[in-house]
C-alpha positions in Angstrom: 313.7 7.7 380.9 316.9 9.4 380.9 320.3 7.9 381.9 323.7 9.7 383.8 327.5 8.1 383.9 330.5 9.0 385.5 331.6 11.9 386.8 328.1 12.6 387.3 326.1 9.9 389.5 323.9 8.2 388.4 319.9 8.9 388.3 317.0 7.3 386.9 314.4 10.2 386.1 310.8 10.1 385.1 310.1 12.3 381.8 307.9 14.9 382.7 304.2 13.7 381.0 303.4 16.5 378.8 299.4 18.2 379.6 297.3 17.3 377.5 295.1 19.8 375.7 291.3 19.0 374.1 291.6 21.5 371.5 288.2 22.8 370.3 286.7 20.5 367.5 285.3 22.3 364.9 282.7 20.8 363.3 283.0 19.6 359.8 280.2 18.2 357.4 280.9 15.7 354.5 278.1 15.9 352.4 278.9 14.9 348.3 278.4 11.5 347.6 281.3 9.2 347.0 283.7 11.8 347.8 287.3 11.7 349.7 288.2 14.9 351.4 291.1 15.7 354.3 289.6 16.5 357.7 291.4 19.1 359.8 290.2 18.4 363.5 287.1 16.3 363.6 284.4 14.9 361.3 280.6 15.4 362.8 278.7 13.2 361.7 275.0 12.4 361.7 272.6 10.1 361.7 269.0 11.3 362.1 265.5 9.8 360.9 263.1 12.5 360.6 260.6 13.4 358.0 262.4 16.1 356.3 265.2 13.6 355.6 265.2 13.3 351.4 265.4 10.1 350.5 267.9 10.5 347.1 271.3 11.6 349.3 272.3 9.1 352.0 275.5 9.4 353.4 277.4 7.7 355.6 279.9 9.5 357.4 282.7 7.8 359.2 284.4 10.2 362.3 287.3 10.4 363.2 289.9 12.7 366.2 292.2 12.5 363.8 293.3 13.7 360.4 291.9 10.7 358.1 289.1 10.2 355.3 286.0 10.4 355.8 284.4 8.3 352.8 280.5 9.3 352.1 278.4 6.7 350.6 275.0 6.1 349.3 273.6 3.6 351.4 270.3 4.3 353.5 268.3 7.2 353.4 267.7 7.2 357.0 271.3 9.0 357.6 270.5 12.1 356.3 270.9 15.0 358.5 267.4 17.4 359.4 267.3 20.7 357.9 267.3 21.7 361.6 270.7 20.2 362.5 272.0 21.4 359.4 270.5 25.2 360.4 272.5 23.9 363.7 275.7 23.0 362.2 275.6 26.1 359.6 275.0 28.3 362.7 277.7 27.0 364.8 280.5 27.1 362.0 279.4 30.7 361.2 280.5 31.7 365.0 284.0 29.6 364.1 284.4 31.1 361.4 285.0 27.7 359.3 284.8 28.0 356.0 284.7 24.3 354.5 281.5 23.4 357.3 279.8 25.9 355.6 280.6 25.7 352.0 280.0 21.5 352.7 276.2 22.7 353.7 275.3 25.4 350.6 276.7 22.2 348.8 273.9 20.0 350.7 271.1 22.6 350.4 271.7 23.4 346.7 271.4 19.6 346.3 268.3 19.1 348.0 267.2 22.2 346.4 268.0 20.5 343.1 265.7 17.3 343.9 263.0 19.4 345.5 262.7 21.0 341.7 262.7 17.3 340.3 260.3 16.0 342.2 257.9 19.0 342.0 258.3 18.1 338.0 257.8 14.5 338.4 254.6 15.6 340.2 253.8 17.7 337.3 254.5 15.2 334.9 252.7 12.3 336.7 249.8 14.8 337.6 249.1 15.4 334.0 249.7 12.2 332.7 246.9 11.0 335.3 244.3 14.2 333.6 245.4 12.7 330.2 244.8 9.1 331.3 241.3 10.1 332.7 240.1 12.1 329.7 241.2 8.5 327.3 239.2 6.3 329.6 236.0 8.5 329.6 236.6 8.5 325.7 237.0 5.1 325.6 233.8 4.0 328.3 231.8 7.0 326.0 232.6 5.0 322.7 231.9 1.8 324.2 228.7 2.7 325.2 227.8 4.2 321.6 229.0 1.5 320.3 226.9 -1.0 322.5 224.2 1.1 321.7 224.8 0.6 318.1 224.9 -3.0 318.8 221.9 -3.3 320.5 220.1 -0.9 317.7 221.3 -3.1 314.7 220.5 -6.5 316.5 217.1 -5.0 316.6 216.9 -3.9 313.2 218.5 -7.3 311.9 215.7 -9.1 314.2 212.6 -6.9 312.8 214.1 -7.0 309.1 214.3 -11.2 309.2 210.6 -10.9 310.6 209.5 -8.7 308.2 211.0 -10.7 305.3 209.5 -13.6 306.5 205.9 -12.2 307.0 205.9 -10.7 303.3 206.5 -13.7 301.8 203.2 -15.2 303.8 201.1 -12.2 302.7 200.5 -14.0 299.3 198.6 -16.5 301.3 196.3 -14.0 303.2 195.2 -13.1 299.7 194.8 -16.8 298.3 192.6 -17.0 301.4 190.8 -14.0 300.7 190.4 -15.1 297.2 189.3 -18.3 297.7 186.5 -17.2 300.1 184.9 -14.5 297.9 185.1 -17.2 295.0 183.3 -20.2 297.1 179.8 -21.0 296.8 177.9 -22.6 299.7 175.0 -24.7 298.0 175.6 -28.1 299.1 176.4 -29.8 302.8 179.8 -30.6 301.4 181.0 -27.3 300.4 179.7 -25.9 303.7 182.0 -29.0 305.3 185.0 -27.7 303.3 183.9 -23.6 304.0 184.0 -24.8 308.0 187.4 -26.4 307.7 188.6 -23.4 305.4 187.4 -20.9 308.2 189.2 -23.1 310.5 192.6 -22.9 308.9 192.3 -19.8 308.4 191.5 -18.8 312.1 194.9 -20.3 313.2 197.0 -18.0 310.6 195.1 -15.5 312.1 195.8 -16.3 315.5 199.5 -16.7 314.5 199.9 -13.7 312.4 198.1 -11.8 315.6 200.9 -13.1 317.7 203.8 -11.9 315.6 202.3 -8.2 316.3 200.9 -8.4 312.6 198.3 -6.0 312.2 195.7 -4.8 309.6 196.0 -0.9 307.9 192.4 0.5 308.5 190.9 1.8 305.5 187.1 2.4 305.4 186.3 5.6 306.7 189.4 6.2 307.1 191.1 9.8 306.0 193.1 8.7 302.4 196.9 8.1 303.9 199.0 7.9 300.8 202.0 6.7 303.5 199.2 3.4 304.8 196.9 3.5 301.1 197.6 3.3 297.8 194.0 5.2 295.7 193.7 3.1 292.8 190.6 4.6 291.8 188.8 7.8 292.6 184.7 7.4 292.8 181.4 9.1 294.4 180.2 8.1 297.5 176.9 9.0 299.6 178.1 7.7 302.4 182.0 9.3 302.7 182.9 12.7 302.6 185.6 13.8 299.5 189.5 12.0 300.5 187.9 9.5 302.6 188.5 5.8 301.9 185.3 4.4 299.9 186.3 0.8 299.4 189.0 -1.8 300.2 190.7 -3.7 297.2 193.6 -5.2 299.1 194.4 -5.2 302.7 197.9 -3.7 304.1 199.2 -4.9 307.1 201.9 -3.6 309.3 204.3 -5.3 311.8 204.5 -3.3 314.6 205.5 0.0 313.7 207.0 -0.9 310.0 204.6 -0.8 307.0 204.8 -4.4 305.1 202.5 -3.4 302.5 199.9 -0.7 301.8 196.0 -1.0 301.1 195.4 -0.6 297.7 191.6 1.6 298.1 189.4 3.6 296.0 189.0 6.9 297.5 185.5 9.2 297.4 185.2 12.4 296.0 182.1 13.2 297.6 178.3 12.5 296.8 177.0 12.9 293.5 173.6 13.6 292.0 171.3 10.5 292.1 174.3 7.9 293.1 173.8 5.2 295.4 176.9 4.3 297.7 179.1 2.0 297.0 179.2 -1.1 299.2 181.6 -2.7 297.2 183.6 -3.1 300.6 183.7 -7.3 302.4 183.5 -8.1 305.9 185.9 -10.8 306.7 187.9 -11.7 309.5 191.9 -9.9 309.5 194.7 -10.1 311.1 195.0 -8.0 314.0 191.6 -7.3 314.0 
């Protein structure tokens, strides 16, 4: 309001409001993290969710009409702009001509450029590490497996060995048996009472011999086997062809598969002029017969 004194009269006038103008806002992009810069006109800022928002830059962009800061800040990754505002904003400052808008978004897609490549070798890097992780645990499930195997293999062996052992040391009585039987005479009621209860005892070794898979090496008739025989004589036969077994001298037995002692035998060479056979061989009751 403007005042006039003497001469002049006085006037109370109303200062002509000036027009005001919207001048045309160019839009600027803040873009580096933790960064003060000067705006000229007007920040444009954005704040977009969309699946090509990258999730390492998150700025925050504060706007102003008026020259101030605008302060970027990592915060959420939500506030990222699209690449298709930014292809917006680049194309829209191109037209104005301003300079910093675009220089602000080469910054942006150099950066996001920059992560793409980090991530791609993070994939890289965890993609191999998962082939290398794969190939240790089929080496290790292969060794455990051999190595169960193993297990299983030796506890067998340990089991058949302690059996074995144990069997061997009872052969000696299958012989005193055998002995004992060839060496008894039955002439009276009381040694045919003590031949019964002999017969009887022995019966139940049998039985229990037969039940630990015991068996008896076959030997008469038999084709010599020096792995199952051992030919401690060599004599004519009439009744067996040359390297067959003649005669049993001492059993062998086998457990299972395994060979816990061989038949000691005499072998034939073949019939000779004007020799009778040999019959020298005893019919008794064996194990695993």
């Amino acid at each position: 309001m403007a005042a006039a004194f003497a001469p002049r009269s006085l006037s109370l006038v109303s200062a002509p409001r000036p027009s005001l103008q919207t001048p045309y806002k160019t839009p600027t992009l803040a873009i580096l993290p933790v960064v003060r810069f000067r705006l000229r006109e007007t920040c444009l800022g954005f704040q977009t969710v969309s699946p090509c928002a990258r999730q390492s830059f998150s700025p925050r962009i504060k706007i102003t009409d008026s020259e101030t800061s605008a302060i970027v800040e990592e915060e959420d990754y939500a506030d990222l702009p699209s690449v298709k505002r930014l292809i917006q904003v680049y194309k829209e400052a191109i037209q104005v001509g301003d300079e910093k808008t675009l220089d602000d978004i080469e910054v942006v897609i150099r950066a996001l450029e920059d992560e793409k490549n980090e991530l791609l070798q993070k994939v890289t890097t965890l993609s191999t590490d998962i082939t290398s992780g794969k190939e240790k645990f089929l080496r290790l499930k292969a060794d455990f497996e051999n190595y169960r195997k193993r297990s299983d293999n030796d506890r067998l062996t340990l089991t058949s060995d302690v059996r074995g052992e144990l069997i061997e040391s009872l052969l000696a009585l299958v012989d005193s048996f055998e002995r004992a039987r060839l060496q008894l005479k039955l002439e009276t009621e009381k040694e045919k009472k003590i031949d019964t209860s002999y017969q009887g005892i022995y019966k139940q070794f049998v039985e229990v011999m037969r039940s630990l898979q015991v068996a008896v090496v076959e030997t008469v008739g038999k084709p010599f086997d020096p792995s199952l025989h051992e030919a401690i004589a060599r004599e004519e036969s009439q009744l067996f062809k040359e390297g067959v077994v003649a005669e049993e001298i001492s059993r062998g037995f086998r457990l299972g598969e395994r060979l816990l002692r061989r038949a000691k035998v005499k072998v034939s060479t073949g019939p000779g002029p004007g020799k009778a056979p040999s019959t020298a061989n005893k019919t008794t009751e064996q194990p695993g017969q």
